[in-house]
Backbone as CSV, one residue per row, in Angstrom:
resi,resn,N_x,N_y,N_z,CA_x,CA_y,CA_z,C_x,C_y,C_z
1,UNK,-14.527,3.977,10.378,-13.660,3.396,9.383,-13.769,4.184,8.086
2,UNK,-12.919,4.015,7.184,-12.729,4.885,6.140,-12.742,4.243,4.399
3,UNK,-12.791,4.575,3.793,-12.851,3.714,2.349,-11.208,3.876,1.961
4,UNK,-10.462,2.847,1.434,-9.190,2.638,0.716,-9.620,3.814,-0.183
5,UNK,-8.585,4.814,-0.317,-8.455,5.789,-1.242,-7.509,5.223,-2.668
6,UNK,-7.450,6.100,-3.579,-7.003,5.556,-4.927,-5.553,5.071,-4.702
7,UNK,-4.817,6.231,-4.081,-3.737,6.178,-4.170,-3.253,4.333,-3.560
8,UNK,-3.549,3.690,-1.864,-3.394,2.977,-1.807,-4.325,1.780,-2.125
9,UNK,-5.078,1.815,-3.292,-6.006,1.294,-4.288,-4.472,0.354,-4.976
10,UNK,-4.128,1.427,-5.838,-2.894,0.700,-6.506,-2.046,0.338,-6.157
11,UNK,-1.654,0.904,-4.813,-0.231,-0.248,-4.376,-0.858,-1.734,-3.874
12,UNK,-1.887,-1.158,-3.608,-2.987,-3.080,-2.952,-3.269,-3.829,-4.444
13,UNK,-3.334,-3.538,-5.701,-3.228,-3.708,-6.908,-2.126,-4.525,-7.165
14,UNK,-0.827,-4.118,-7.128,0.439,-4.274,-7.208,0.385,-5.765,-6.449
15,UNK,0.248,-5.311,-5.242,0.318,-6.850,-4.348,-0.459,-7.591,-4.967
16,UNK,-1.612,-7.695,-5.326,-2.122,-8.491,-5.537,-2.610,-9.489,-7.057
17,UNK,-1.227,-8.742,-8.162,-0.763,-9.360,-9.532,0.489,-10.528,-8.658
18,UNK,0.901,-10.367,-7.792,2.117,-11.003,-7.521,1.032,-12.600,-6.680
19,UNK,-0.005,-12.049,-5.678,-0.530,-12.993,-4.828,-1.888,-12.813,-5.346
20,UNK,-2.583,-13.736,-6.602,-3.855,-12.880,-6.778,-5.118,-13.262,-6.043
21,UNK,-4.591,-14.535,-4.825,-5.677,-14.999,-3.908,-6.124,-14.057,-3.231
22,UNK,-4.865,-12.886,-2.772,-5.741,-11.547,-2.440,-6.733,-10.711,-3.001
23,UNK,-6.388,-10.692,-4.252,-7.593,-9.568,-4.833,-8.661,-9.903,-4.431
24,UNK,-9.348,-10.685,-4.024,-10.482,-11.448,-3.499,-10.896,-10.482,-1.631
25,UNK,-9.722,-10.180,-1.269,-9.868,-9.047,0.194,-9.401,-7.849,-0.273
26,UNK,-9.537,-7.368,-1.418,-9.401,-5.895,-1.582,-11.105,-5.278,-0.815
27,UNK,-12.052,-5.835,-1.374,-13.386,-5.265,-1.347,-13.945,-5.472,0.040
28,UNK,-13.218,-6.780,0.747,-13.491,-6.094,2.751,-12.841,-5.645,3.322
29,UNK,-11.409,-5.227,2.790,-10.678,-3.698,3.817,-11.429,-2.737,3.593
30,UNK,-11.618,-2.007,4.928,-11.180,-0.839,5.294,-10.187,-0.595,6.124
31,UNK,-10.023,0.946,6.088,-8.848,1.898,6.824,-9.576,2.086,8.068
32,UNK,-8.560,1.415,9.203,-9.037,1.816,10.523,-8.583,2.908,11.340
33,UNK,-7.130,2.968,10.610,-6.421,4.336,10.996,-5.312,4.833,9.842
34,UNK,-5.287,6.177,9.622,-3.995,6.517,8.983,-3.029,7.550,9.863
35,UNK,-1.790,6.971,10.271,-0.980,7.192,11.365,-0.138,7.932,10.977
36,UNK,0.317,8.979,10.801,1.616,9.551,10.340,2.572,10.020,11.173
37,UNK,3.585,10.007,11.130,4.938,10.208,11.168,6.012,11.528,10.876
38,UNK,7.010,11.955,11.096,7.738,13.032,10.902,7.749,12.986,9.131
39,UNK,8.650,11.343,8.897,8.740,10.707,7.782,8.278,9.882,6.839
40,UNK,6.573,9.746,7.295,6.319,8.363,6.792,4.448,8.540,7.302
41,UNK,3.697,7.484,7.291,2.791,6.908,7.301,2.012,5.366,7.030
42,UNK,1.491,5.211,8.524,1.149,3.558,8.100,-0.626,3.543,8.274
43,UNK,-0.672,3.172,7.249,-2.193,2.462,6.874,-2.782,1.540,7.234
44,UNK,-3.390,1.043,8.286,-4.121,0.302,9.388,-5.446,-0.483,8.387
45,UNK,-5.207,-1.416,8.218,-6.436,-2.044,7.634,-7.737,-3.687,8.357
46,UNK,-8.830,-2.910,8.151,-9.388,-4.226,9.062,-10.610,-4.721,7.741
47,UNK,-10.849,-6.031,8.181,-11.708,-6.981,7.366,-12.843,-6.591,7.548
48,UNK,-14.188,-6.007,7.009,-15.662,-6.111,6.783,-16.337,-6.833,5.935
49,UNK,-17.427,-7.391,6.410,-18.061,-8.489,6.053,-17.401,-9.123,4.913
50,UNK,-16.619,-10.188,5.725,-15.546,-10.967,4.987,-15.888,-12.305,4.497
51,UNK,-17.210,-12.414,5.759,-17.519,-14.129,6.146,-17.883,-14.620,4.485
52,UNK,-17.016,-15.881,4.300,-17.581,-16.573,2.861,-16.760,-15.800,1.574
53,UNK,-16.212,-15.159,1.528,-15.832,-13.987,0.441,-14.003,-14.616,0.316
54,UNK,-13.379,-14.696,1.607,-12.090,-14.838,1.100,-11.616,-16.302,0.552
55,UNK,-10.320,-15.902,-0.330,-9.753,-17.025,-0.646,-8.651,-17.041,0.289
56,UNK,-8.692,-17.897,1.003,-7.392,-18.180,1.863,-6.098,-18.728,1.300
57,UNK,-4.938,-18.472,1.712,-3.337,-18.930,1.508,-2.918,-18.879,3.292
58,UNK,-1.719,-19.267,3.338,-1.028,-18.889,4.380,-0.077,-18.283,4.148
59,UNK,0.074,-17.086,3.304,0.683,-15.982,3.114,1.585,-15.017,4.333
60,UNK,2.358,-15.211,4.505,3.690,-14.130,5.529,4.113,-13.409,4.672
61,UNK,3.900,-12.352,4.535,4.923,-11.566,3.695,5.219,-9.884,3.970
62,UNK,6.516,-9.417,3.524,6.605,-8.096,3.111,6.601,-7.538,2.181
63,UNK,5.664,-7.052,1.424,5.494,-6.603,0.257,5.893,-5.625,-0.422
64,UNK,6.642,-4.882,-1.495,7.050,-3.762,-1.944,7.350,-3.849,-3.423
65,UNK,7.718,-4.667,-3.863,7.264,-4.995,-5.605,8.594,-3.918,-6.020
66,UNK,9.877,-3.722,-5.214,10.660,-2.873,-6.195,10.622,-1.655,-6.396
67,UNK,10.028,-1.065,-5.880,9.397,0.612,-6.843,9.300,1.653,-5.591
68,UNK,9.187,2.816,-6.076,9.644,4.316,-5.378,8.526,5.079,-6.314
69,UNK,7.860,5.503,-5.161,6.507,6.677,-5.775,7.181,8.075,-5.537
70,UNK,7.075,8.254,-6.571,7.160,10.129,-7.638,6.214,10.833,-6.606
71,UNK,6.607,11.470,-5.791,5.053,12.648,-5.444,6.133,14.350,-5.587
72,UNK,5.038,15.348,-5.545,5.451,16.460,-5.411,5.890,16.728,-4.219
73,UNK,6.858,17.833,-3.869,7.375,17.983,-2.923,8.253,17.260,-1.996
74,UNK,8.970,15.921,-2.805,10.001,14.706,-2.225,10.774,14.603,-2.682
75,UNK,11.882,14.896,-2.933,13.221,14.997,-3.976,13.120,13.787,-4.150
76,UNK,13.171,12.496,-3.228,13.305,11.017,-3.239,12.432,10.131,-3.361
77,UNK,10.721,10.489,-3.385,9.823,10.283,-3.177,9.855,9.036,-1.962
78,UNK,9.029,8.190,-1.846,9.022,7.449,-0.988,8.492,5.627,-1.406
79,UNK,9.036,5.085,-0.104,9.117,3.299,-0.364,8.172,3.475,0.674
80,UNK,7.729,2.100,0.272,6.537,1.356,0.732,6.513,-0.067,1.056
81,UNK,6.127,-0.638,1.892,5.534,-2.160,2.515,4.331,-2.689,2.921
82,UNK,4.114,-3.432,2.577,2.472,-4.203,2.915,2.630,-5.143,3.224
83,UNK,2.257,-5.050,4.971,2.694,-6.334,5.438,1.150,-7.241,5.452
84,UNK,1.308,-8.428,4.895,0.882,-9.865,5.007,0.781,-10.684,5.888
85,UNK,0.246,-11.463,6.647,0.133,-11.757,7.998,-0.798,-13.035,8.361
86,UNK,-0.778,-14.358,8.078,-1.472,-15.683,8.137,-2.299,-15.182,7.311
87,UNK,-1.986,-14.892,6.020,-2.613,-14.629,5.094,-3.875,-13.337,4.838
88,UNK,-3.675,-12.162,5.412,-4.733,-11.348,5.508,-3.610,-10.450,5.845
89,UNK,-4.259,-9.176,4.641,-3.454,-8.146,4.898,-3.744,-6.842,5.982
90,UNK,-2.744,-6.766,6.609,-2.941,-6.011,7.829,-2.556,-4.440,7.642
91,UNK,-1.319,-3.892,7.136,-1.431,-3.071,6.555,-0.344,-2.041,5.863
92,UNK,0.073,-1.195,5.477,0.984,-0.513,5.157,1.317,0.499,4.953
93,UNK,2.964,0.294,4.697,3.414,1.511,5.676,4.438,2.116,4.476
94,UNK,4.297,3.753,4.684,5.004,4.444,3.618,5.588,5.423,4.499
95,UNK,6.692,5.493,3.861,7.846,6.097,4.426,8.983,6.743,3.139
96,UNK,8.920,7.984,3.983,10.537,9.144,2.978,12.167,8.576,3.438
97,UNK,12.720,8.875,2.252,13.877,8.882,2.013,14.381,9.851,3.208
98,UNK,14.236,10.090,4.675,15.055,10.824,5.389,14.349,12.426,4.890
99,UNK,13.151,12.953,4.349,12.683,14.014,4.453,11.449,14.073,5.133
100,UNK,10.820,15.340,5.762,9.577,15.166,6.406,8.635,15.387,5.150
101,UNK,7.784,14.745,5.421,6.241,14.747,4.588,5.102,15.353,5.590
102,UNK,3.835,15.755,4.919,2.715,15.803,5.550,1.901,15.092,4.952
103,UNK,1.929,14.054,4.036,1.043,12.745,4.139,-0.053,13.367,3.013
104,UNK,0.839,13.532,2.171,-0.306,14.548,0.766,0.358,14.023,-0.396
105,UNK,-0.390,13.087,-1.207,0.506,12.894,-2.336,0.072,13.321,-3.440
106,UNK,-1.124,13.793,-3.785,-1.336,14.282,-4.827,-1.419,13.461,-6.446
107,UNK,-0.784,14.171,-7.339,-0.521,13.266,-8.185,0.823,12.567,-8.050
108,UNK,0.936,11.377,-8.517,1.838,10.076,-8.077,2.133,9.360,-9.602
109,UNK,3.229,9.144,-9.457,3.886,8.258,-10.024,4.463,7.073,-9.793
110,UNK,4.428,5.877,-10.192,4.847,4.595,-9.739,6.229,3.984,-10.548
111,UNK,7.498,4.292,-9.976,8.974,3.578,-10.590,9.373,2.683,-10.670
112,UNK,9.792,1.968,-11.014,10.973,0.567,-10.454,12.183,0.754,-10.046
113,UNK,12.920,0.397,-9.221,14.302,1.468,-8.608,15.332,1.659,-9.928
114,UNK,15.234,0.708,-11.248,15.977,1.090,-12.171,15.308,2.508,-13.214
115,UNK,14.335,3.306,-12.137,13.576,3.963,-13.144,13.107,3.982,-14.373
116,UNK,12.047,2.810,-14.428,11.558,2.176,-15.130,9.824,2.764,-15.221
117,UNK,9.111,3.504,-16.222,8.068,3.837,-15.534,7.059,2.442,-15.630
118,UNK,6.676,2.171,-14.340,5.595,1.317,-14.483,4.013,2.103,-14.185
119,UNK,3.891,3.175,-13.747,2.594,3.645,-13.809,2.332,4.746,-13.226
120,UNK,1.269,5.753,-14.124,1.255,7.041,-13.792,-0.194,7.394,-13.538
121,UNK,-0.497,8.148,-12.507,-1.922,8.499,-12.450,-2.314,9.876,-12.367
């Protein structure tokens, strides 16, 4: 298993100003797999030593908060989803505007589709 890297640090951030019973399972994901795609990539996440730690909801959701990440080399950069699932997040998935990627984002920028900057790293 792998440690949540920065980049999807902050989109799990994002989700979790909207649902903040999650922030509470940021610190027992890990990455069980990162899967990529021609176009895209999905982020596989599993629970470690969880027992006693979470706050539960019964949360279903698809998550994306609006926004399109800035990376180098994407004319369109790319959208994102975090799927939610009887309340425990399972995992998410990033995907290009119809260009191929190799799953490198580098430095990143965070938009709102009215290009709005909400956050730069």
């Amino acid at each position: 298993m792998k440690e949540i890297n920065e980049f999807e640090l902050t989109l799990l951030n994002g989700l979790t100003e909207k649902y903040p019973s999650l922030k509470s399972h940021i610190p027992c994901l890990k990455v069980t797999e990162r899967r990529m795609s021609s176009t895209g990539m999905s982020v596989i996440f599993e629970y470690v030593n969880a027992d006693g730690q979470l706050i539960s909801e019964d949360i279903n959701a698809l998550f994306s908060n609006g926004e399109n990440i800035q990376i180098k080399n994407l004319k369109k950069g790319l959208g994102y989803v975090i799927d939610i699932t009887a309340g425990r997040i399972e995992y998410l998935e990033l995907t290009t505007y119809g260009e191929s990627w190799d799953g490198k984002y580098g430095d990143f920028k965070i938009v709102s589709r009215d290009n709005q900057n909400l956050q730069e790293l």
